[in-house]
C-alpha distance (Angstrom), angle and dihedral (degrees) to the residues before:
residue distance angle dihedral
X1 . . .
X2 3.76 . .
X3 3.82 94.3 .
X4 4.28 88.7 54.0
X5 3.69 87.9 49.1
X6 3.92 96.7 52.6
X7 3.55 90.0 41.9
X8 3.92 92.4 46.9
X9 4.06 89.0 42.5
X10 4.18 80.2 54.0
X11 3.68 93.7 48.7
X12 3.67 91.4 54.0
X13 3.62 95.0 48.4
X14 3.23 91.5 45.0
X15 3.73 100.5 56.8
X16 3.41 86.8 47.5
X17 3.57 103.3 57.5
X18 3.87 92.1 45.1
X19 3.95 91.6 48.4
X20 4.56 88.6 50.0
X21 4.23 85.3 44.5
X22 3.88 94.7 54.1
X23 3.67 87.1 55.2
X24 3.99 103.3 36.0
X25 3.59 152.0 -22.3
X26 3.89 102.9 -141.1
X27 3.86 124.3 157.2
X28 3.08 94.9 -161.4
X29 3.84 146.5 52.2
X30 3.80 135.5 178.1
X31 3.67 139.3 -165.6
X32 3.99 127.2 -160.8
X33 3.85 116.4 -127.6
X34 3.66 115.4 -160.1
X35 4.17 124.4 -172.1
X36 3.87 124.0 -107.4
X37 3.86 96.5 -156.7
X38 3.76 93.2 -173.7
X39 3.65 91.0 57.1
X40 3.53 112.7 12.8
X41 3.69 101.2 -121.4
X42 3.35 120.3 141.1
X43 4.11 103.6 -134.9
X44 4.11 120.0 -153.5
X45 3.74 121.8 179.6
X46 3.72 135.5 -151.8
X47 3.59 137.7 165.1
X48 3.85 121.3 -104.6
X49 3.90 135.6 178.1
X50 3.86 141.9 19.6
X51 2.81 105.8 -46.4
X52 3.58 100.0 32.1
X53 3.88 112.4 -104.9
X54 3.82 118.4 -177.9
X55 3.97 111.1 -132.6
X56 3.81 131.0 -172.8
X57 3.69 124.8 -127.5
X58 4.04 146.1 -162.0
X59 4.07 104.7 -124.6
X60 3.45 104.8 -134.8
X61 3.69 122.9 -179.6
X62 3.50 106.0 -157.4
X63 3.46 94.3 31.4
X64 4.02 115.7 138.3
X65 3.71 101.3 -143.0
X66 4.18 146.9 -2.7
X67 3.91 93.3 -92.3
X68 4.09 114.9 176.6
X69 3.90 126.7 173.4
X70 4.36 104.8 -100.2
X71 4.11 91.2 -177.0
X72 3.32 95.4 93.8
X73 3.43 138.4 -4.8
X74 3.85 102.2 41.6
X75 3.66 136.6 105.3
X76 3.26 129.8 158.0
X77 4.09 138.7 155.1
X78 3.47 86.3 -149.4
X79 3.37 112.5 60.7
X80 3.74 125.2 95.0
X81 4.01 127.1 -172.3
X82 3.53 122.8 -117.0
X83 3.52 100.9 -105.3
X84 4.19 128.9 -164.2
X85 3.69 110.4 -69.3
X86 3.84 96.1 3.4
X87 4.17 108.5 148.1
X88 4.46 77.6 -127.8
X89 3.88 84.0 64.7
X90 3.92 89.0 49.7
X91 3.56 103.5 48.4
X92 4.12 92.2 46.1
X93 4.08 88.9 53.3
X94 3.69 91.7 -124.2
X95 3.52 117.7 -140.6
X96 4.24 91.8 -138.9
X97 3.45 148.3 -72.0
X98 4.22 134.8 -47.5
X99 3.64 103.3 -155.3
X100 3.78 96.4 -172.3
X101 4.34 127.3 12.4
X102 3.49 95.4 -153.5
X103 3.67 98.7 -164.2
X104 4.41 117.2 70.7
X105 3.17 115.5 -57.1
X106 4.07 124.9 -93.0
X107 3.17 145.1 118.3
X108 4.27 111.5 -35.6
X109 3.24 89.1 18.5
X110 3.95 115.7 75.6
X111 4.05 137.6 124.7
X112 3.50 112.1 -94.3
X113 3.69 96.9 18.7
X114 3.83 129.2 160.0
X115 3.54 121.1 -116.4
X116 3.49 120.8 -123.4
X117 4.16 125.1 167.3
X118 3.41 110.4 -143.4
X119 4.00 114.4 -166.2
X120 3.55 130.4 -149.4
X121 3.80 87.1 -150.2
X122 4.45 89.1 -164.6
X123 3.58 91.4 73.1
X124 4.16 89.9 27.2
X125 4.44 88.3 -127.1
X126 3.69 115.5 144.7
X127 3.99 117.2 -161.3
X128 3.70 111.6 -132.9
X129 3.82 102.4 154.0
X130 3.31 103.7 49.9
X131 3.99 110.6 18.9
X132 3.87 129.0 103.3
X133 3.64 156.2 170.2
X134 4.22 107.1 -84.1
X135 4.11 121.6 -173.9
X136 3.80 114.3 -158.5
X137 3.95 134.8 135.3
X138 3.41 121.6 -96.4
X139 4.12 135.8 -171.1
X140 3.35 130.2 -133.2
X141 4.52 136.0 -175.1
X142 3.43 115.8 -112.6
X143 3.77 128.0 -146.7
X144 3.79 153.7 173.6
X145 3.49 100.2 -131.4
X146 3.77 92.2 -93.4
X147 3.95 109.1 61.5
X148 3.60 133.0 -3.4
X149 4.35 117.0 -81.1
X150 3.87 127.1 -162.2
X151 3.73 129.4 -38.3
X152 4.03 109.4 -92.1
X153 4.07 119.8 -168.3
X154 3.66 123.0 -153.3
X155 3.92 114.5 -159.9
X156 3.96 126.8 -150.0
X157 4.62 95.0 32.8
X158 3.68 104.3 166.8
X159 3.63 110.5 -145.8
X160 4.21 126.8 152.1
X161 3.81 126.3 -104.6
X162 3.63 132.6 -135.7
X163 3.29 146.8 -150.2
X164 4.43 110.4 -123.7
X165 3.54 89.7 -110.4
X166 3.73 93.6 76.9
X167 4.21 89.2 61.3
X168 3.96 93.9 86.0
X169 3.61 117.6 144.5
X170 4.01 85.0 -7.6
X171 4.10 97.1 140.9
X172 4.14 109.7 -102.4
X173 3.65 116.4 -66.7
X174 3.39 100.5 10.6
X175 4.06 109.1 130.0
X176 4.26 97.4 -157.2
X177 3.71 138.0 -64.3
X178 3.69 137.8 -38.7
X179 3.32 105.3 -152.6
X180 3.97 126.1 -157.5
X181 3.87 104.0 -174.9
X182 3.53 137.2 129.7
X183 3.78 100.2 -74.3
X184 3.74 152.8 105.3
X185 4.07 97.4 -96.2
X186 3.22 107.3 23.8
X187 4.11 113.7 117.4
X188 3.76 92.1 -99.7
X189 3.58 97.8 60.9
X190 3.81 103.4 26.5
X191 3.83 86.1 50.1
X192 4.29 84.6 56.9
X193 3.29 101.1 38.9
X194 3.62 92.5 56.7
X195 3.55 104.1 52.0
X196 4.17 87.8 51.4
X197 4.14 91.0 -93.7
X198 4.23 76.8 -62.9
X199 3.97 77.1 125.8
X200 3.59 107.7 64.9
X201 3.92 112.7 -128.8
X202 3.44 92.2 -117.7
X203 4.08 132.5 110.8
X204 3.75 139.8 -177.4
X205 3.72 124.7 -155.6
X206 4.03 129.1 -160.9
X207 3.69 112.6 177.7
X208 3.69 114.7 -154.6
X209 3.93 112.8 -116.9
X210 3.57 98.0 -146.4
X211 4.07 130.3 41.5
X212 4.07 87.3 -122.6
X213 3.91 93.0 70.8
X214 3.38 141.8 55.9
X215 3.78 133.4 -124.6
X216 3.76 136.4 -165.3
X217 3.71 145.5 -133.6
X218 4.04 106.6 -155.1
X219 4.53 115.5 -160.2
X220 3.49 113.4 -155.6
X221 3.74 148.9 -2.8
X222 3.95 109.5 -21.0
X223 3.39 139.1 111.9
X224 4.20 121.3 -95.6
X225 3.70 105.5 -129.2
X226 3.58 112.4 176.0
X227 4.23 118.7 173.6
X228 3.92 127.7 -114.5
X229 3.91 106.1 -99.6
X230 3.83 83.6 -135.5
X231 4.07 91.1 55.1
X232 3.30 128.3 22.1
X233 3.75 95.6 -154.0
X234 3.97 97.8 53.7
X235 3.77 100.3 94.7
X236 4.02 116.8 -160.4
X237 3.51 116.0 -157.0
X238 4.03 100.6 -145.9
X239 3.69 90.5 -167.5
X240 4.10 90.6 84.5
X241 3.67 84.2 51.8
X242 4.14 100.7 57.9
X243 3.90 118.9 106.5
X244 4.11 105.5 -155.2
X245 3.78 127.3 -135.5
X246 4.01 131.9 178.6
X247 4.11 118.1 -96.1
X248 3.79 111.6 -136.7
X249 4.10 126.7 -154.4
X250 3.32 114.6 -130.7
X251 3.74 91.0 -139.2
X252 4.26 88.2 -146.8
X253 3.65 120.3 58.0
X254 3.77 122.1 -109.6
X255 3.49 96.6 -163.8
X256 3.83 116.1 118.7
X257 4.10 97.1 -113.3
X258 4.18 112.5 20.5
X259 3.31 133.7 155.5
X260 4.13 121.6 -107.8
X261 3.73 107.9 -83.3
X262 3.52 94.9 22.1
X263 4.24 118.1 146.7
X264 3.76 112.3 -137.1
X265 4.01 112.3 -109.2
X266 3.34 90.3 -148.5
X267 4.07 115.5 109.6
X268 3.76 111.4 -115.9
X269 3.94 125.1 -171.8
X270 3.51 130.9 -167.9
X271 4.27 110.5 -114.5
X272 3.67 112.3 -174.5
X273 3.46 100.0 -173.5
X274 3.74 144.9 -1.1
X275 4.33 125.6 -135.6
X276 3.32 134.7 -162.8
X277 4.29 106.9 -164.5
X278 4.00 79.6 -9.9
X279 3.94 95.5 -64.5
X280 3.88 108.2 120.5
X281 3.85 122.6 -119.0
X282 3.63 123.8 -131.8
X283 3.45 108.6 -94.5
X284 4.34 124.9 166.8
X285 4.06 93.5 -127.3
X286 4.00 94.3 -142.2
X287 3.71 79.5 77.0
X288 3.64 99.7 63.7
X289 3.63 93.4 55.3
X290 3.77 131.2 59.0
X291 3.68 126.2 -121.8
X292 3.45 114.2 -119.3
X293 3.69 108.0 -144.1
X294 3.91 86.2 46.8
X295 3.57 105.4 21.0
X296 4.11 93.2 -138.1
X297 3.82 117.0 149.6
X298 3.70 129.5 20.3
X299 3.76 136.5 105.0
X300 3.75 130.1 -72.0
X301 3.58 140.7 162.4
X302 4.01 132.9 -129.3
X303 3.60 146.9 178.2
X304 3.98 98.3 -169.4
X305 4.30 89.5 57.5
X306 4.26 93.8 74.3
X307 3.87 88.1 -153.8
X308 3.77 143.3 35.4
X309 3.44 108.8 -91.1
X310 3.80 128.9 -159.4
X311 3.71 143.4 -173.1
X312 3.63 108.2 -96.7
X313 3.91 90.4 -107.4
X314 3.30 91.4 63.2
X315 3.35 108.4 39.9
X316 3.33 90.3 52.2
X317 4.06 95.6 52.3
X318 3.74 87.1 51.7
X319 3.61 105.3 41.1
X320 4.24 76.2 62.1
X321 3.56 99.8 46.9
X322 3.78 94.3 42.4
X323 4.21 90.6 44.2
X324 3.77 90.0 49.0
X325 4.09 94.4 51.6
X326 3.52 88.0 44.9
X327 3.65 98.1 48.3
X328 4.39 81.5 53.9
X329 4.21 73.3 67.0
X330 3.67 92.2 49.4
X331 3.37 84.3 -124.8
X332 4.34 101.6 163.2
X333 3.94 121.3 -131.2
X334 3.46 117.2 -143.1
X335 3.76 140.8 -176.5
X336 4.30 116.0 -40.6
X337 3.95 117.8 -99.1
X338 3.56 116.1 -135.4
X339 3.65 101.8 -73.4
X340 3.74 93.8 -5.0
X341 4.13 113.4 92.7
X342 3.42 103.1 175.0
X343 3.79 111.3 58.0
X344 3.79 129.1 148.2
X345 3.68 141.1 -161.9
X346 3.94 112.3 -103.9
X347 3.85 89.2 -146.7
X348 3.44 94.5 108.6
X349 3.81 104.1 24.6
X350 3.60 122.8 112.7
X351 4.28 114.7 -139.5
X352 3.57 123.5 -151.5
X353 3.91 131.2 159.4
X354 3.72 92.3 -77.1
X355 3.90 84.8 61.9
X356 4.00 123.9 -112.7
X357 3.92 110.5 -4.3
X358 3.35 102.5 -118.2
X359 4.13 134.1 146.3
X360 3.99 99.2 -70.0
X361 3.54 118.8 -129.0
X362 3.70 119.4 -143.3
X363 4.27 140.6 -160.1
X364 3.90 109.3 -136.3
X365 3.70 107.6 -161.1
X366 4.09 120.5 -172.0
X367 3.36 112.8 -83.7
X368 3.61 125.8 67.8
X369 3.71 122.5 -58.4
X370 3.73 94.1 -21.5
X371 4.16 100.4 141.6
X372 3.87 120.7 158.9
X373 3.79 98.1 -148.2
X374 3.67 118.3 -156.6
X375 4.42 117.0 -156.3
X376 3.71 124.7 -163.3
X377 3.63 87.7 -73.7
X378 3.45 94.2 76.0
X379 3.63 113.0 21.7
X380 4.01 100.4 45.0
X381 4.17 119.3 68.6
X382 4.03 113.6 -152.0
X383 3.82 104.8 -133.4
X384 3.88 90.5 170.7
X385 3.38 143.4 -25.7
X386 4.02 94.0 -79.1
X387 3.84 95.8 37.6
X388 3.75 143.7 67.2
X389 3.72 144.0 173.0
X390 3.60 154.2 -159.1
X391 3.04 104.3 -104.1
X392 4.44 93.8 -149.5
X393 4.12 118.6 116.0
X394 3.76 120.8 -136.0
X395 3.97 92.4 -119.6
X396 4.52 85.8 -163.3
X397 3.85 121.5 -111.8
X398 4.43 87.5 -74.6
X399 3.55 110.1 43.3
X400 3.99 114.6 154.0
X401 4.03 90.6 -117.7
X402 3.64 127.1 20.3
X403 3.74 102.3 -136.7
X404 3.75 117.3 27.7
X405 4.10 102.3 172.5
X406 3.63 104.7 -140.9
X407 4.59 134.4 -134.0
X408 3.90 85.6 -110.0
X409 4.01 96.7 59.5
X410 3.72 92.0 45.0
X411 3.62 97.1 43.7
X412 4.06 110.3 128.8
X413 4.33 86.8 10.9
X414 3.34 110.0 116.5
X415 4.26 108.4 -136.5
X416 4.09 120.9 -172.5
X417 3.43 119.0 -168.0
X418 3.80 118.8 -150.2
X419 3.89 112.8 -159.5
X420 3.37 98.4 173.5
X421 4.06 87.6 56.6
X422 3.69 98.5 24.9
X423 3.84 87.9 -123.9
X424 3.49 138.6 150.4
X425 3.47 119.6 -159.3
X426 4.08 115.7 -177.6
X427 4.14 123.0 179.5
X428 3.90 99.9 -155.1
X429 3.80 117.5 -125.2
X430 3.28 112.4 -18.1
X431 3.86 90.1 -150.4
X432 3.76 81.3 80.1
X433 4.18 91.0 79.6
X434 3.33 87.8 32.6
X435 3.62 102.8 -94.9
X436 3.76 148.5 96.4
X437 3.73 141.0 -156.2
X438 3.46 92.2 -90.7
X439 3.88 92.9 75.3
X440 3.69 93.3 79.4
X441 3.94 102.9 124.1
X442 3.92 93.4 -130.1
């Protein structure tokens, strides 16, 4: 049984890979990402289906799969079902098997289907009753690392579908998640595994900082050229400027529904140490590392949290330390904002392009000198013109991991994420060389 599954599994990929080749040999594809200020979703789009229909989806990280709602809404003459025993079913890990869909048949809801639980991981809701395993072609941009090339589609992606009901409090328009963890059908992989492993499985993300530009997620090996906000024509190739730590698996999944034995898909990193104006905090270090028969504690990163949150411990030891250095400023506290403790009058705060001068607080990873600094850009939250905030979450006194490194504080970073190498490489504000992520000539 195993040896027909592996050489179904190859059959699929293979199919694939000659179906993307006939049409293309990019190395390199892109995706924009656009702000949802109301929610603070960050909201890509592709185009999906026969005929080609473009949808809009929540970027998620960690995310296990490409999920979209197939109630209503979606027609397609290429889609197929994944059916009982398919390689499709295989690959995705399916959960099981619907012997009858009760309701008229359509897409996500077939005989024989594979079940698949697609989570909408901001409200932390699996779907077990009604998600499963979908085949359809999908179309992605190409580019050289410097401005966006021709349109490439990639027949037979796997991804899950849902029934409408898993769309709460998903910002307006937005058809599911596209997830970008560590697993089989996420984009990363899928978008690899098609071309042959041509396409490197390896991604960068930039999340725009405000909802009038336009960020990027890059696949593959290319370089990230972003332009000069002063001149448009003075490319700067933020790959010289990325600092490289190790990614961890979290050998227990965090999702909110997972199978026994499961790894997380999340990406977890190993901080050693947090400073505020490069004097460490007190932190207890079992915190920054997760227990492996549990998998509590340790450091990850996300784009569906909004903000950096923190075990209480911590936040509270650097809420201090940064409200001490800042009163050396004179800088004022005033009165909490909603989830926001630590806010401060910008009466005597001075602003520059880096954002409000104020004690910088830094990530020190193991290795030597590698320290992701964060400036007033993205560690203080404008609530109005006279007031401020840290922009750091009181995660409680249990939280599932320790250090979970929010969208906000990587906002205009650039990150890449190197499967093949489990690597992170991150560049710092790009503000510093007077750019930000979106100066990606889409």
């Amino acid at each position: 049984m195993a040896s027909f599954l592996q050489l179904s599994l190859f059959s699929l990929l293979l199919f694939s890979l000659s179906k993307a080749q006939s049409i293309s040999k990019p190395n390199a594809f892109l995706l924009p990402i656009t702000k949802d200020v109301s929610t603070l979703q960050y909201i890509t789009h592709f185009s999906l289906g026969t005929p080609l229909v473009q949808k809009r989806f929540i970027l998620d990280l960690g995310g296990e799969s490409l999920w979209m709602t197939c109630e209503t809404d979606y027609k397609s003459s290429t889609y197929r079902p994944g059916l009982c025993g398919m390689a499709a079913c295989s690959v995705a890990k399916a959960n099981g098997c619907f012997k009858y869909c009760f309701n008229k048949r359509r897409p996500g809801c077939n005989n024989n289907s594979c079940i698949l639980a697609p989570e909408n991981t901001v409200i932390r809701r699996a779907e077990f009753q009604f998600g499963s395993v979908a085949i359809d072609t999908i179309s992605l941009q190409s580019t050289d690392g410097s401005r966006s090339g021709p349109i490439v589609t990639i027949p037979s992606f796997i991804f899950a579908c849902a029934p409408d009901s898993l769309l709460e409090r998903l910002a307006s328009g937005a058809k599911g998640m596209a997830g970008l963890g560590r697993n089989r059908i996420t984009l990363p992989t899928q978008i690899s595994s098609s071309f042959g492993g041509s396409i490197r499985r390896k991604f960068a993300i930039c999340l725009p900082s405000t909802a009038n530009s336009t960020g990027v997620v890059l696949f593959g090996d290319s370089p990230y050229n972003f332009y000069a906000s002063y001149n448009e024509s003075k490319l700067i190739d933020i790959t010289k400027r990325l600092q490289y730590t190790k990614l961890y698996i979290n050998p227990i999944s965090t999702a909110s529904a997972y199978v026994r034995g499961e790894p997380s898909t999340d990406y977890f990193v190993a901080i050693k140490s947090i400073t505020v104006n490069r004097k460490p905090i007190a932190i207890n270090d079992t915190l920054l590392s997760f227990n492996n028969n549990r998998a509590i504690g340790g450091s990850k990163i996300s784009t569906v949290d909004p903000y950096t949150v923190l075990h209480s411990s911590i936040y509270k030891a650097l809420a201090e330390a940064f409200a001490a250095e800042l009163k050396a400023l004179k800088g004022a506290k005033v009165a909490p904002v909603g989830k926001f403790s630590e806010c401060f009058s910008t009466e005597f705060l001075s602003f520059s392009p880096l954002g409000y001068g104020v004690p910088d607080i830094a990530f020190v990873f193991e290795g030597q000198d590698v320290v992701w600094e964060l400036q007033g850009a993205n560690s203080m939250v404008q609530i109005n013109r006279d007031v401020v905030c840290l922009g750091f979450v009181d995660g409680g006194l249990r939280p599932r991991t320790s250090i979970v490194i929010g969208a906000y504080q990587i906002e205009d970073n650039l990150l890449q994420f190197d499967l093949a190498a489990s690597r992170l490489g991150f560049s710092s504000t790009l503000l510093w060389v007077a750019s930000e992520c979106g100066n990606f000539k889409l």
